[in-house]
Each structure stands twice: as C-alpha cells, then as structure tokens.
C-alpha positions in Angstrom: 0.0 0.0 0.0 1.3 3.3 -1.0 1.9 5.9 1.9 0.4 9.0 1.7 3.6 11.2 0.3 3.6 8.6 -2.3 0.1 9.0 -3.5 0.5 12.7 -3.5 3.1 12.7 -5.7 1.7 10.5 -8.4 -1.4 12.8 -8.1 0.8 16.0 -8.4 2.8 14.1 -11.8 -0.5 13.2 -13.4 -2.1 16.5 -12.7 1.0 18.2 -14.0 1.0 16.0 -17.2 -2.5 16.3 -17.8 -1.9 19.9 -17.3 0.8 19.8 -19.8 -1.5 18.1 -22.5 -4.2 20.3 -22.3 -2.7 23.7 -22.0 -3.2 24.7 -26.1 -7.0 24.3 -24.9 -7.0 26.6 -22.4 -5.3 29.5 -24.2 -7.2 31.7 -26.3 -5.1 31.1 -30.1 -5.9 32.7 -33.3 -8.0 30.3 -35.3 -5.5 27.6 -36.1 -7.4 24.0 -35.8 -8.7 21.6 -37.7 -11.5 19.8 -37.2 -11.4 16.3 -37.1 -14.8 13.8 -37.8 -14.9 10.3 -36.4 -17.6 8.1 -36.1 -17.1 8.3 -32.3 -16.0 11.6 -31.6 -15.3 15.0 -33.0 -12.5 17.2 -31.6 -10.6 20.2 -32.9 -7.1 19.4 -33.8 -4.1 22.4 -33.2 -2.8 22.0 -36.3 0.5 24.5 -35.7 1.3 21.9 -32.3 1.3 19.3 -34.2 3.7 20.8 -36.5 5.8 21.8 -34.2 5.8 18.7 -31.7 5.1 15.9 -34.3 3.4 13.5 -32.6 2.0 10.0 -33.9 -1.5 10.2 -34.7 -2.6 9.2 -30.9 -0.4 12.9 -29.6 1.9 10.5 -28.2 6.0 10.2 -29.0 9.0 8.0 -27.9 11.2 9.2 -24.8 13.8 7.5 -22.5 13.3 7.8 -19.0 15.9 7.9 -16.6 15.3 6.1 -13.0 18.7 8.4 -10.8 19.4 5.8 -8.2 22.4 6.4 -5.5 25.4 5.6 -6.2 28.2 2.9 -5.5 30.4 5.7 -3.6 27.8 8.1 -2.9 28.6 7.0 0.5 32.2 8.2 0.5 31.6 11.7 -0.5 32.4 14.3 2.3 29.4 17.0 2.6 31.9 19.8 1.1 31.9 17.8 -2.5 28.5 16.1 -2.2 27.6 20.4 -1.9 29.9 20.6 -4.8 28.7 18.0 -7.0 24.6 18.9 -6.2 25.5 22.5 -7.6 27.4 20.9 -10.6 24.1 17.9 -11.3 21.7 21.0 -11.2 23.8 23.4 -14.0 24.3 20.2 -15.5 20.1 19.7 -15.7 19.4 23.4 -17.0 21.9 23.0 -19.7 20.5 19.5 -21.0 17.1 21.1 -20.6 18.4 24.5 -22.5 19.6 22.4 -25.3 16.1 20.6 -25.5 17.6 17.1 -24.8 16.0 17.5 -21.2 11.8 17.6 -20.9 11.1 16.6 -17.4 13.7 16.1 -14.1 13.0 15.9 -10.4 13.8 14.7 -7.0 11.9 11.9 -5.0 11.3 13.3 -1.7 11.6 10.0 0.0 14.1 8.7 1.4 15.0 5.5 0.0 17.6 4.9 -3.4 15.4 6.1 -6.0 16.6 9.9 -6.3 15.1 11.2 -9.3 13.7 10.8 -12.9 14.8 12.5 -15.9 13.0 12.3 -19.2 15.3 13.2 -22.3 13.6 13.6 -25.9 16.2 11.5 -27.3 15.6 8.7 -29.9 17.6 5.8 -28.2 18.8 4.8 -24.7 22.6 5.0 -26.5 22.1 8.6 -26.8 20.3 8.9 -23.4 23.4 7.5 -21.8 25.9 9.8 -23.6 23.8 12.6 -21.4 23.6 11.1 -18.5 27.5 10.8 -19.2 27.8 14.3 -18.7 26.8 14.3 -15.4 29.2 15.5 -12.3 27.3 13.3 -9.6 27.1 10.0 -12.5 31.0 10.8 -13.0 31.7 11.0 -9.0 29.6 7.4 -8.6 27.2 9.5 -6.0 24.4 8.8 -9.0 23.9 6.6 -11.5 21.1 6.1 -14.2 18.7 3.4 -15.0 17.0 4.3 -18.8 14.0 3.0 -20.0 12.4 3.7 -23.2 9.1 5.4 -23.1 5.8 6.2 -25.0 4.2 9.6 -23.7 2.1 12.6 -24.4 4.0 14.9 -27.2 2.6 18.0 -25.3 5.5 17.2 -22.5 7.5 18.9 -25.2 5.8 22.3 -23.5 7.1 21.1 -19.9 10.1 23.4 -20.0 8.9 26.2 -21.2 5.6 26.5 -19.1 7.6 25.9 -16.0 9.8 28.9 -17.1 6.9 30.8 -17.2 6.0 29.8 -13.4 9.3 29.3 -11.2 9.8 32.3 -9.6 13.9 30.5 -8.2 16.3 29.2 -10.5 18.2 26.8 -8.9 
C-alpha cells in the first residue's frame, strides 16, 4: 500500500502531465485547428502543435526515461563535495534542458535509493546515456542512471517552457 507522500506525488505528476497536454486548450489562439470527424468523436485538432511537436497520430511520442538511483560511492563523498557535486548535477540539468535534450527532471522526496527521474527527448537509450554521461554526480559514482524507453504525451514537449513561465527560483 502506498503511503500518503507517495500518493501525492503520483497525483501531483498526473495533474501536472494532464496539465501539460491540455494547455493549447486553455489559451485563447488565433484560429489555427482543424476539425477532425470520427464516427465516435469530434474534436478540434491544433494543427501548428502538431507541426511543431510531431506527434503520432494518438499525440503521443517515444522518450527514454531515466530512474537516478544512488550511487556505489555516494557514501564516501564528504558533505563539502556532495555540496559541490549537487550544484554541478543541477547546472548540468538546465543545460541539457536549455539544449532541449532534457523535458522533465526531479527529485523523490523520500528517502529511499530512487533519487530522481529525468525524461530526455532522445531517440535511443545510446544517446540517453551519452547525457547522463555528462553528469558530475554520475561521473563521481554518488548517482547513477537506469533508462527506459518510453511512449508519452507529445505536449511534455511544452514542460520546460511552461515551467519557465512559473518558477519564480532558479536553482
């Protein structure tokens, strides 16, 4: 059974991912849709999003999620490097998400040896790994990286930019 802290953040993920999805709905756009007749259901497609996120026909696209676990010597790091080495992992996160290689990251507030998750718009888990390569705390062995491939909602592409629009710190 899940504990409390754990439910609340898989709510807060799913409400910020259906949040994510549905935000071309929400603001007013000049007329740019095209409407879209199925025996089931009609809806209004944003046809300048799907240019610009090229999704598959269900708004969905491939990702490679990254499980950040601790390390084999995270351990052995004395607080004045593991400061260090945080600082260095969170420049490291706004440049892979500057460069667009980087849609979704964030800590696990519990404490167990699942850290984080990153979610890179990368093609392969080959190329995934070259960023995770990059990495101060992966180098230092205080992190390291599971990667999964992944099938999710295109509009995650609009992640990083909506949360620009809304954190008030940079860390």
């Amino acid at each position: 059974m899940q504990s409390f802290k754990q439910s609340y953040i898989l709510r807060t993920i799913i409400v910020l991912f259906i949040s994510a999805s549905s935000y071309s709905c929400l603001v007013p756009e000049k007329k740019r849709t095209v409407l879209t007749d199925s025996t089931e259901n009609s809806f209004e497609i944003d046809s300048v999003l799907v240019a610009e996120l090229n999704p598959d026909e269900y708004g969905m696209k491939n990702y490679v999620m990254a499980l950040l676990k601790k390390g084999p010597l995270r351990s052995m790091i004395d607080s004045v490097t593991a400061i260090n080495l945080q600082k260095a992992h969170m420049e490291n996160i706004g440049r892979l998400a500057d460069e667009g290689k980087l849609v979704v990251a964030g800590p696990f507030t519990d404490d167990t040896d699942l850290k984080g998750i990153y979610i890179f718009d990368v093609k392969t888990i080959e190329e995934a790994q070259k960023l995770c390569e990059t990495d101060p705390a992966i180098k230092a062995g205080s992190l390291m990286m599971e990667l999964h491939p992944w099938y999710g909602s295109a509009a995650m592409l609009k992640i990083p930019e909506l949360h620009r629009k809304i954190a008030q710190k940079q860390p």
